[in-house]
C-alpha positions as CSV (number, residue, x, y, z in Angstrom):
1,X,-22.1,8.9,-54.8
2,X,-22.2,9.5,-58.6
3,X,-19.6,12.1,-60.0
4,X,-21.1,15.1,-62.1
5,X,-19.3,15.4,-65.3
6,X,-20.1,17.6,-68.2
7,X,-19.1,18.3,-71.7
8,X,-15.4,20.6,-71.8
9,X,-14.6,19.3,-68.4
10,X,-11.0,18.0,-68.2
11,X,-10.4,15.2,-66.2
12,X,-6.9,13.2,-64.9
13,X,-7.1,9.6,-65.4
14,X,-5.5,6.6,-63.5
15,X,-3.8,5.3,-66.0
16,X,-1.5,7.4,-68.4
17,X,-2.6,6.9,-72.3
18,X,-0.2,5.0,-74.5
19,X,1.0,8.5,-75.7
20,X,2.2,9.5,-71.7
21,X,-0.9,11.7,-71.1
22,X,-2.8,11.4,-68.5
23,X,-5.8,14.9,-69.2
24,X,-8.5,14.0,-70.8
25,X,-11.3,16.3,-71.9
26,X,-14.8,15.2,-71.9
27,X,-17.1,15.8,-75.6
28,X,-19.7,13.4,-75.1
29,X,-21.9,12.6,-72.0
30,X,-24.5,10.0,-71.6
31,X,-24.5,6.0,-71.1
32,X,-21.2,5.4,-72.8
33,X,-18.4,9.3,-71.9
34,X,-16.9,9.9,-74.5
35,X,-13.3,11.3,-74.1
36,X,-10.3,13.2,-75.8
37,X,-6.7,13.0,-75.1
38,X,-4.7,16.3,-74.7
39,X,-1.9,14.8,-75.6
40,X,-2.4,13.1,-79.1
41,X,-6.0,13.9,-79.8
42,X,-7.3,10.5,-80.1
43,X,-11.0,9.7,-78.9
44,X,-12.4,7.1,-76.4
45,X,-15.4,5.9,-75.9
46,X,-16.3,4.0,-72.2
47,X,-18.9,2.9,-70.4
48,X,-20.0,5.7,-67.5
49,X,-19.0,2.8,-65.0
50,X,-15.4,2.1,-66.0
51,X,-14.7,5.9,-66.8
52,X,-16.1,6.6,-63.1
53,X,-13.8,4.1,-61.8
54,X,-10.7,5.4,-63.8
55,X,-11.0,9.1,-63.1
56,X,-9.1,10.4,-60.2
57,X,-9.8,14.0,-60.4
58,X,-11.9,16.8,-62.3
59,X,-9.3,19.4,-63.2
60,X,-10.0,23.0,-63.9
61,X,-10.7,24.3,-67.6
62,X,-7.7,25.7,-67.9
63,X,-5.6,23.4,-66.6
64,X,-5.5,21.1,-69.0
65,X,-4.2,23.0,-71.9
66,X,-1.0,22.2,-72.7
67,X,1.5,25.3,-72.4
């Protein structure tokens, strides 16, 4: 079953990025999801079908600001 993502949702990856986050929020939505770290800022651009494999869970808004 497809996962429903849209743009501002923050997601929890798999893997943690080089930088030891592992919140992502989503800016771009389409064939290719495009993603920002919360940690460092940096952007990521992945095919729909790897970025469905890596995520592990939707988080909500708010909980993926850092504090």
């Amino acid at each position: 079953m497809p996962l429903e993502f849209s743009t501002g949702d923050v997601v929890q990856m798999r893997k943690p990025h080089a930088c030891g986050s592992d919140r992502w929020r989503i800016y771009r939505v389409g064939a290719d999801i495009g993603i920002r770290c919360l940690g460092c800022g940096r952007r990521v651009m992945l095919p729909r079908r790897k970025f469905e494999r890596g995520v592990r869970r939707v988080l909500p808004g708010d909980e993926g600001e850092p504090t």
